[in-house]
PAZAPA-4460 file (N, C-alpha, C; in steps of 0.05 Angstrom, whole numbers, plus 32768, in hexadecimal, padded with zeros to 4 digits):
% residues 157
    n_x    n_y    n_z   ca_x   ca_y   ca_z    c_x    c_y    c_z   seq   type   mol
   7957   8039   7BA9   7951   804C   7BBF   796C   8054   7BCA     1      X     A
   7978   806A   7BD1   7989   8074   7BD8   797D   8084   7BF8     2      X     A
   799A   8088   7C04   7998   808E   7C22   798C   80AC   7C24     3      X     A
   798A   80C0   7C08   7982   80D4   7C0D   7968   80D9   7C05     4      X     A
   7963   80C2   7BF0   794A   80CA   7BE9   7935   80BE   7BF3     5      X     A
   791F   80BC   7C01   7914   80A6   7C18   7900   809A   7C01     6      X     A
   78FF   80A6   7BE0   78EC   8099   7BD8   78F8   8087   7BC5     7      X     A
   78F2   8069   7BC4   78FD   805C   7BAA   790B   8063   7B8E     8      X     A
   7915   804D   7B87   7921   8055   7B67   7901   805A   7B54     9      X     A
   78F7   804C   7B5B   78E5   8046   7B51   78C3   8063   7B4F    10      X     A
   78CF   806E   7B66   78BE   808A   7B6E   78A8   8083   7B84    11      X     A
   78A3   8068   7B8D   7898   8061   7BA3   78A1   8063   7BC2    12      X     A
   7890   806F   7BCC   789E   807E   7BE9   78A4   8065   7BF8    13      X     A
   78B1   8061   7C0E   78B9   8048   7C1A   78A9   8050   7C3B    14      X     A
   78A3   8037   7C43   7895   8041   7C5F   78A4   803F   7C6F    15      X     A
   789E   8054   7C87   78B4   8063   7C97   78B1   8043   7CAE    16      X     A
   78C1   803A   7CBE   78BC   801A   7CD4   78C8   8034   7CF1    17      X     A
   78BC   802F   7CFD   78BE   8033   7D1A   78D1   8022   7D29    18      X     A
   78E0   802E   7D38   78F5   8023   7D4B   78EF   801E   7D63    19      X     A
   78DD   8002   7D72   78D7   800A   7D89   78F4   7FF9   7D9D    20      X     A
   78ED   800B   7DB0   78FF   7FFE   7DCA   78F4   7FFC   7DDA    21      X     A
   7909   7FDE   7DF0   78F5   7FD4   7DFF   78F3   7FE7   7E1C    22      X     A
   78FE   7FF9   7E1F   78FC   8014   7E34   78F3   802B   7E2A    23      X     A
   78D7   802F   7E38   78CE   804D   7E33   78E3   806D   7E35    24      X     A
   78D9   8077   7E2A   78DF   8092   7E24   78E7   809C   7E46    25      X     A
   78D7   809A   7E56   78D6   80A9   7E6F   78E5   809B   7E86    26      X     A
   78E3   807D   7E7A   78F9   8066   7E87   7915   806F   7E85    27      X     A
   791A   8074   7E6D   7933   8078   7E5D   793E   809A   7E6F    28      X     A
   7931   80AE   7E72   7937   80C2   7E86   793C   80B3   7EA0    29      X     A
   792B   80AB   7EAF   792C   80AD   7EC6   7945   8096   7ECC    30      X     A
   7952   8087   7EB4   7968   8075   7EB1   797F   8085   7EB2    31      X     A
   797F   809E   7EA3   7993   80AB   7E9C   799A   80C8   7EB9    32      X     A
   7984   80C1   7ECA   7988   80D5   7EE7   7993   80C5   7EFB    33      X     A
   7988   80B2   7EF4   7999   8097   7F10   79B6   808E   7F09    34      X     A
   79C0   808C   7EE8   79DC   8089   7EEE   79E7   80A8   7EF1    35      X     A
   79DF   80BA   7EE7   79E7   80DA   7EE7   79F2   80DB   7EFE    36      X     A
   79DD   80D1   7F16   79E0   80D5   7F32   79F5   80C4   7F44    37      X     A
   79F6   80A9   7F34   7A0B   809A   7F3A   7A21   809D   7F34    38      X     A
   7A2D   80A9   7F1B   7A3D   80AE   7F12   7A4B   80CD   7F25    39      X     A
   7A3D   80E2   7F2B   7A38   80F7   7F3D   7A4D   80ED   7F56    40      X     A
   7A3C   80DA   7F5F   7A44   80CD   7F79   7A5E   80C1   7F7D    41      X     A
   7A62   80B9   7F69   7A7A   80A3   7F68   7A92   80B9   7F5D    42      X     A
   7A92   80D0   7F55   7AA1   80E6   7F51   7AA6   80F8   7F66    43      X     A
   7A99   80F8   7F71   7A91   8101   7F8F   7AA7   80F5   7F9E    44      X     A
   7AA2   80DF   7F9F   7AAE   80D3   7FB7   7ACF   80CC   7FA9    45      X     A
   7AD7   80C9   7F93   7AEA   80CC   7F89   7AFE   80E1   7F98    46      X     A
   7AF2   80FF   7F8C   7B03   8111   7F94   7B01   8111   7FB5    47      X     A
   7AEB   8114   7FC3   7AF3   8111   7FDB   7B03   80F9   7FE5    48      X     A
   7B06   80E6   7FE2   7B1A   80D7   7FED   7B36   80DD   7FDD    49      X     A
   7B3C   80E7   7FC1   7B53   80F7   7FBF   7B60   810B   7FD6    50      X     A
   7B4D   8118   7FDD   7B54   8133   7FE6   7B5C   8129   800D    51      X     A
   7B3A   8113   8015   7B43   810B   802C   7B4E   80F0   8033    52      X     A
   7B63   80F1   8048   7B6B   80DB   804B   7B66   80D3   8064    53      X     A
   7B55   80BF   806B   7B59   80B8   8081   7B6D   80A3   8090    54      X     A
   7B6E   80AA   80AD   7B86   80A4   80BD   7B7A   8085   80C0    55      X     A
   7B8A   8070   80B1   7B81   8056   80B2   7B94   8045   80C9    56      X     A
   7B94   8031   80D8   7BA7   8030   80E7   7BB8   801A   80E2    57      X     A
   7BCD   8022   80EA   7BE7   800E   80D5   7BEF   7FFC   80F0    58      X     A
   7BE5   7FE7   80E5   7BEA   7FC9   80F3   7C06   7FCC   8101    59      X     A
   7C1E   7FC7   80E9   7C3C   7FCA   80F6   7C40   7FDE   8109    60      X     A
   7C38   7FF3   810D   7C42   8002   811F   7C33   8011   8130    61      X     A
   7C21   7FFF   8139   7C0C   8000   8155   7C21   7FF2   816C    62      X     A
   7C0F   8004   8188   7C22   8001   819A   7C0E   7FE1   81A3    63      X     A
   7C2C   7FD5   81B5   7C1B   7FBC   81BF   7C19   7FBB   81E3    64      X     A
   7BFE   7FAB   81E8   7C00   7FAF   8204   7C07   7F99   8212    65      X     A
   7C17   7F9C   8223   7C24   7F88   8231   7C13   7F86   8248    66      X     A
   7C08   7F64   824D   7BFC   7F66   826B   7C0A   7F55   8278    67      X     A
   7BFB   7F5E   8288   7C0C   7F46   82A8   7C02   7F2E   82A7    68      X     A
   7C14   7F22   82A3   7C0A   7EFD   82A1   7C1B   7EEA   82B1    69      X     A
   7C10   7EE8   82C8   7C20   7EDC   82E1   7C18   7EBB   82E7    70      X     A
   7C27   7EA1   82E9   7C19   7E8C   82E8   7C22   7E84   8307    71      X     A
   7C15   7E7E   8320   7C1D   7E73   8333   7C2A   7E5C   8330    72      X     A
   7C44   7E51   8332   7C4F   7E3F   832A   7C42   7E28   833B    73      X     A
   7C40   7E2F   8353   7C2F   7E12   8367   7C16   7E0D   8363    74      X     A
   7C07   7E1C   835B   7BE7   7E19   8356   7BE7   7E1B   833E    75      X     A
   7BF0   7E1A   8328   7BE9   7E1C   830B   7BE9   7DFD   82FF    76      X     A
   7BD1   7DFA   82F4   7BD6   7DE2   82DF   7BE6   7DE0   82CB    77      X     A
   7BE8   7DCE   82BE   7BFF   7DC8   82A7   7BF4   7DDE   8293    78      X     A
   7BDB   7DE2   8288   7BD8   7DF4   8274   7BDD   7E11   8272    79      X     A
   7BD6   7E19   8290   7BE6   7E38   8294   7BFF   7E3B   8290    80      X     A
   7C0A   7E21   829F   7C2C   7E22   829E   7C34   7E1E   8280    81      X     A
   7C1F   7E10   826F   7C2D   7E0A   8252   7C2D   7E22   8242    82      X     A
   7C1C   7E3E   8254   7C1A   7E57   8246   7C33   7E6D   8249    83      X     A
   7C45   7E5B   825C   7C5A   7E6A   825C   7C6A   7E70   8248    84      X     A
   7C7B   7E81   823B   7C94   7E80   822D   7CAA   7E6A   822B    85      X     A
   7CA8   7E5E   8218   7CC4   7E42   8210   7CB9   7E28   822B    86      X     A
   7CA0   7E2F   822E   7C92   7E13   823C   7C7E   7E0D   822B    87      X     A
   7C7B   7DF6   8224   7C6B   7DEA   8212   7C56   7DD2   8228    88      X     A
   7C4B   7DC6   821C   7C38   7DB2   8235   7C46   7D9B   823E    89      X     A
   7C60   7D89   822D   7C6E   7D7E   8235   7C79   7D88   8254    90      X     A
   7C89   7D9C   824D   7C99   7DA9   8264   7C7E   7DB0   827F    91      X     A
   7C6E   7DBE   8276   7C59   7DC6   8289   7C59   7DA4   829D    92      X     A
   7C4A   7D92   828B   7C45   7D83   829B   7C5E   7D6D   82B4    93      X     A
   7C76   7D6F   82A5   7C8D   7D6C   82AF   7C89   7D80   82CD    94      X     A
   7C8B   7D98   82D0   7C87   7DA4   82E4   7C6D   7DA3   82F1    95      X     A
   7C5A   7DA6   82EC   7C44   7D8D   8308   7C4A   7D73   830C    96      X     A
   7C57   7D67   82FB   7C5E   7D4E   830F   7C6B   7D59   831C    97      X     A
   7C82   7D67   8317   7C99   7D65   832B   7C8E   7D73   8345    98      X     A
   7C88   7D8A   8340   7C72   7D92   835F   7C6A   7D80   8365    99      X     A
   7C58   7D71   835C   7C43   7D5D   836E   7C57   7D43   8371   100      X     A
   7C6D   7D3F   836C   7C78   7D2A   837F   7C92   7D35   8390   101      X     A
   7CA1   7D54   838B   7CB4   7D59   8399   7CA6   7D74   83AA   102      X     A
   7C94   7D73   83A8   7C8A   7D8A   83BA   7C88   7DAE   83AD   103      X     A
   7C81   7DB8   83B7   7C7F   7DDB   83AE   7C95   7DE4   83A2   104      X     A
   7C91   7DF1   838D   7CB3   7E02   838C   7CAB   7E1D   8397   105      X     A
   7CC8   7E25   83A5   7CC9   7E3E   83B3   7CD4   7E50   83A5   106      X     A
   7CE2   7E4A   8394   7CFD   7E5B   8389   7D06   7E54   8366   107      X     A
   7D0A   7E6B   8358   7D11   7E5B   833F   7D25   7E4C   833F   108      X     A
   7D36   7E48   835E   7D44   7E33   834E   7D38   7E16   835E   109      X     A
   7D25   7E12   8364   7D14   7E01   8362   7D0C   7DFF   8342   110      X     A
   7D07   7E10   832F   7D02   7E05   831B   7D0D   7E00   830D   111      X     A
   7D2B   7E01   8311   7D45   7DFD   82FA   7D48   7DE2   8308   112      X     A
   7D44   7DD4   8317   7D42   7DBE   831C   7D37   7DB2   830B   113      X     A
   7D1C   7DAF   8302   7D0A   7DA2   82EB   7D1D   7D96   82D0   114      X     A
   7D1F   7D8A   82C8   7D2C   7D77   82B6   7D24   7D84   829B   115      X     A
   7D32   7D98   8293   7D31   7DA0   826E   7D27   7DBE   8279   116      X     A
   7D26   7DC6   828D   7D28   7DE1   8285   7D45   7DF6   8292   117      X     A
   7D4E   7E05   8280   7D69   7E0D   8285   7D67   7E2C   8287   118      X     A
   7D85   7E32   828B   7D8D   7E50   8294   7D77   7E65   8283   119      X     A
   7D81   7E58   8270   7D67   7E71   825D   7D4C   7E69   825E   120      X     A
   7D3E   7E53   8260   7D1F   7E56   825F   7D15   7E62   8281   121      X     A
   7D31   7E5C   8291   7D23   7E66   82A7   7D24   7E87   82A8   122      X     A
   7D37   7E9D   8298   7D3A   7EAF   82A1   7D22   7EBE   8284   123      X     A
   7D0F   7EB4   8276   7D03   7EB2   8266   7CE5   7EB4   8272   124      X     A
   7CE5   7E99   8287   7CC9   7E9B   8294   7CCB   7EAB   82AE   125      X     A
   7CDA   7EAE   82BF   7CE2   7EBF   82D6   7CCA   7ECC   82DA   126      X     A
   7CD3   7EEA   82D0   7CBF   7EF1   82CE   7C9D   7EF1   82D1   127      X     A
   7C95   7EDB   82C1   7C79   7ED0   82C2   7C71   7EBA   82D4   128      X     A
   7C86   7EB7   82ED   7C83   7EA3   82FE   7C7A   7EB2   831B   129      X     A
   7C60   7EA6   832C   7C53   7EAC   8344   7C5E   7E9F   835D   130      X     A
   7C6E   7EA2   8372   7C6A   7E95   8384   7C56   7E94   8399   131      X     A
   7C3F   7E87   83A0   7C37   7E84   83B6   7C43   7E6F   83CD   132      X     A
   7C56   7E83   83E2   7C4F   7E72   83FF   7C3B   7E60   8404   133      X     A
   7C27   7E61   8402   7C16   7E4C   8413   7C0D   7E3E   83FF   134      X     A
   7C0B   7E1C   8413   7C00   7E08   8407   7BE9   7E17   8402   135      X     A
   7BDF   7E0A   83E4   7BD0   7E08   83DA   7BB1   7DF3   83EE   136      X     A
   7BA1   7DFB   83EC   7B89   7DED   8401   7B6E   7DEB   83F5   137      X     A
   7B61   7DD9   83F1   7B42   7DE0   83E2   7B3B   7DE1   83FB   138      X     A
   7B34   7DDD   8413   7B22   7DE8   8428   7B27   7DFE   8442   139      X     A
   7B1D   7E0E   843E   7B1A   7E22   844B   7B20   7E23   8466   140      X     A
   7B35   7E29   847B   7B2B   7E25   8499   7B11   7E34   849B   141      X     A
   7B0A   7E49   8498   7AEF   7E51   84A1   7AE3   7E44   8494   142      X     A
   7ACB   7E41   849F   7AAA   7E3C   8487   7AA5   7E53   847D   143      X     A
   7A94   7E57   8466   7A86   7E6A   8460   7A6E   7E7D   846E   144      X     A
   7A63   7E61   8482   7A54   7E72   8491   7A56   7E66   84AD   145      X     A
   7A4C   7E75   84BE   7A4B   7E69   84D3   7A40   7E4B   84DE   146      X     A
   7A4C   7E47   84EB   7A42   7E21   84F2   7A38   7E23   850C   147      X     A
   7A1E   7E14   8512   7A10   7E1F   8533   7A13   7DFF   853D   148      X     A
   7A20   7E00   8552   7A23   7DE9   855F   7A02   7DE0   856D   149      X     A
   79FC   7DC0   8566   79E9   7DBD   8573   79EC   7DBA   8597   150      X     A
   79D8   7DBA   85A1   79D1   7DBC   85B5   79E2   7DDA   85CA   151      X     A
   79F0   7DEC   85BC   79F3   7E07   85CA   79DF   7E16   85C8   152      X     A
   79E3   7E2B   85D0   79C7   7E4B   85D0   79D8   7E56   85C4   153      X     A
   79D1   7E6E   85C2   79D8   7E89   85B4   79F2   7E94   85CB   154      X     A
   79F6   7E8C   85DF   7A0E   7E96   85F2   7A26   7E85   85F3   155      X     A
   7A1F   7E6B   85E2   7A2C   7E5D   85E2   7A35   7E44   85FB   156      X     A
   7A22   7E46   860A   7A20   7E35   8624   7A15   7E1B   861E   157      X     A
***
């Protein structure tokens, strides 16, 4: 039997075998419109992002915002003070003791006094340092609300 002749050497015709596949005919279209369309899409968006560029924003050269970050030197705990510049929690806590056994500092050079900190860490934290005047006080001279003395009236007699 030869490829042209479909009938044997012999003169006996050969039977034709069917090719089945495991996807229908109409499967096989509606296969060939969904990548059509994907393929569509993804060409699509090719050239448009050729053509557009969007303005993405470049980390390095964003502006930065500087805030105000002020630590009251007499009322601050060691951890605010350890948030200072070239103060670490060692140093922080070095300066509440020293407040709480030599009293308020008024002045930075009250804090160049402190043992390990120098010309430069003070002109470093400057800056970020609060003075409050007044003792610090957890109680209020006023009350919050008024206090009625017993045994007066309303005239106060």
């Amino acid at each position: 039997m030869s490829l042209l002749d479909p009938e044997g050497s012999d003169g006996q015709s050969v039977p034709e075998t069917t090719v089945s596949t495991p996807v229908s005919m109409s499967d096989q279209s509606t296969l060939a419109v969904v990548i059509g369309f994907l393929c569509a899409i993804w060409i699509s968006f090719t050239l448009i992002s050729a053509i557009w560029k969007p303005d993405f924003v470049d980390h390095d050269s964003t502006l930065s915002i500087v805030g105000v970050f002020q630590v009251d030197i007499n009322s601050a705990e060691w951890p605010e003070i350890a948030a200072l510049p070239d103060i670490g929690p060692t140093r922080a806590q070095q300066i509440v003791q020293w407040r709480e056994t030599q009293g308020p500092l008024t002045s930075i050079d009250d804090v160049a006094k402190i043992y390990g900190i120098g010309p430069a860490t003070l002109q470093t934290i400057e800056p970020y340092l609060r003075w409050d005047k007044r003792p610090k006080s957890h109680v209020d001279a006023r009350p919050p609300f008024p206090i009625e003395s017993p045994g007066l009236d309303q005239s106060g007699q």
